[in-house]
C-alpha positions as CSV (number, residue, x, y, z in Angstrom):
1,X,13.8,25.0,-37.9
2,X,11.6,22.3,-36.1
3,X,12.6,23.3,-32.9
4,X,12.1,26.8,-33.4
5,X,9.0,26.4,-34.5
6,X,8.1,23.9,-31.7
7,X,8.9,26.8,-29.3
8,X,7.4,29.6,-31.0
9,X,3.7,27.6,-31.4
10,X,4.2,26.3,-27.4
11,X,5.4,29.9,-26.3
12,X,3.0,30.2,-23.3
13,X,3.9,26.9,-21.6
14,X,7.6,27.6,-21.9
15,X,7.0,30.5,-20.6
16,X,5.2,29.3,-17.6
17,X,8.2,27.0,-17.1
18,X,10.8,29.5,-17.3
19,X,8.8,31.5,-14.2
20,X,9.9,29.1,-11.8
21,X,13.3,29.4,-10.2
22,X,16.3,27.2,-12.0
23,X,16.4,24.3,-8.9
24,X,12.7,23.9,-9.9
25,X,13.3,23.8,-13.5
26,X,16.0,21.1,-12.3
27,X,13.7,18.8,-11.0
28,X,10.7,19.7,-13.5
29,X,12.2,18.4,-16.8
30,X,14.2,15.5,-15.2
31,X,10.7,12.9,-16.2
32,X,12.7,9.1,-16.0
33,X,11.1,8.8,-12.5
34,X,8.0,9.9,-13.0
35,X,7.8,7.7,-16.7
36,X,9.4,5.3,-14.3
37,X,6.5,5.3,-11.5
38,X,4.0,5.5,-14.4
39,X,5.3,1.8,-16.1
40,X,5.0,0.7,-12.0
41,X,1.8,1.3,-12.2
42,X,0.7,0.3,-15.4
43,X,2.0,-3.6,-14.2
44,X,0.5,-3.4,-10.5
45,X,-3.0,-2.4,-12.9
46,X,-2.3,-4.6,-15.5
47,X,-2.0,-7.8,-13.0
48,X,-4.7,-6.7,-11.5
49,X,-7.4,-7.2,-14.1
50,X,-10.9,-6.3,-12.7
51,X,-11.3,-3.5,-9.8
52,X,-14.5,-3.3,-8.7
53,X,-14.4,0.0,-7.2
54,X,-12.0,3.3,-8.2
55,X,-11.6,3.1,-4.8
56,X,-10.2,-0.3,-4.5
57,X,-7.9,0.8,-8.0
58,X,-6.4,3.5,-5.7
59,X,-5.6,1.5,-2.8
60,X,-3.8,-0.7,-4.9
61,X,-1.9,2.0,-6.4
62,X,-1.6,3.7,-2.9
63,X,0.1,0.5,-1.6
64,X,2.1,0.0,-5.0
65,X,3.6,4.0,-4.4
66,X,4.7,2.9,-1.0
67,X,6.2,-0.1,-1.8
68,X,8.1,1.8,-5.1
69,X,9.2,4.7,-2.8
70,X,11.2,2.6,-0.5
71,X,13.6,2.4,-3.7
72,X,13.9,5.7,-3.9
73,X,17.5,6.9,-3.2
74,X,18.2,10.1,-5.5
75,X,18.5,13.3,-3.3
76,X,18.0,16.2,-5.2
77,X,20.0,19.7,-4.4
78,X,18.0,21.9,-2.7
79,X,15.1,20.2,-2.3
80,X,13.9,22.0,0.9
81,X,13.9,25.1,-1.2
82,X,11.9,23.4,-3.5
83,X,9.3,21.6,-1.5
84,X,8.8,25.3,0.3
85,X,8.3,27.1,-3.1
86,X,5.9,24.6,-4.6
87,X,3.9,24.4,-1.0
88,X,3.9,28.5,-1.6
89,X,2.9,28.3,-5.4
90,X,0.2,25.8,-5.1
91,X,-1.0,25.0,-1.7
92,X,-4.4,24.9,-2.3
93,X,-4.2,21.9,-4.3
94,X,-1.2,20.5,-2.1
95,X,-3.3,20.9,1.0
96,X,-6.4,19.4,-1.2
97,X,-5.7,15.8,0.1
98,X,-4.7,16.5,3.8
């Protein structure tokens, strides 16, 4: 009854996930790599004791991204289709940093 009740109260975000097409949805609830890149960067800021600048915190996490991506191997079915959906469904914030 948990579980029902779980989805019932969160409705609206299910919902929202459920809108996107199933080899979105794929990729979406698969989260080991993203908790994965998160613990990465919890020791690259955990070294690192004192930034003096956000800046210089996101420099260091910059270069620690690169250095994690290069071990990176997974290819994911599809994945043109979904980089071109997501660049159609939120390009303004996609485009935000280029």
């Amino acid at each position: 009854m948990d579980a029902i009740k779980s989805w019932e109260d969160n409705w609206d975000n299910l919902a929202t996930f459920f809108a996107f097409p199933e080899y979105i949805r794929k990729i979406m609830h698969i989260t080991n790599a993203i908790e994965s890149l998160n613990s990465q960067f919890r020791k690259v800021a955990k070294t690192k004791l004192i930034f003096p600048t956000d800046e210089s915190l996101m420099k260091m996490l910059y270069l620690a991204t690169q250095k994690i991506s290069k071990k990176w191997t997974r290819i994911y079915a599809n994945w043109d289709l979904v980089i071109n959906q997501l660049n159609i469904l939120f390009s303004n914030v996609l485009n935000k940093g280029a």
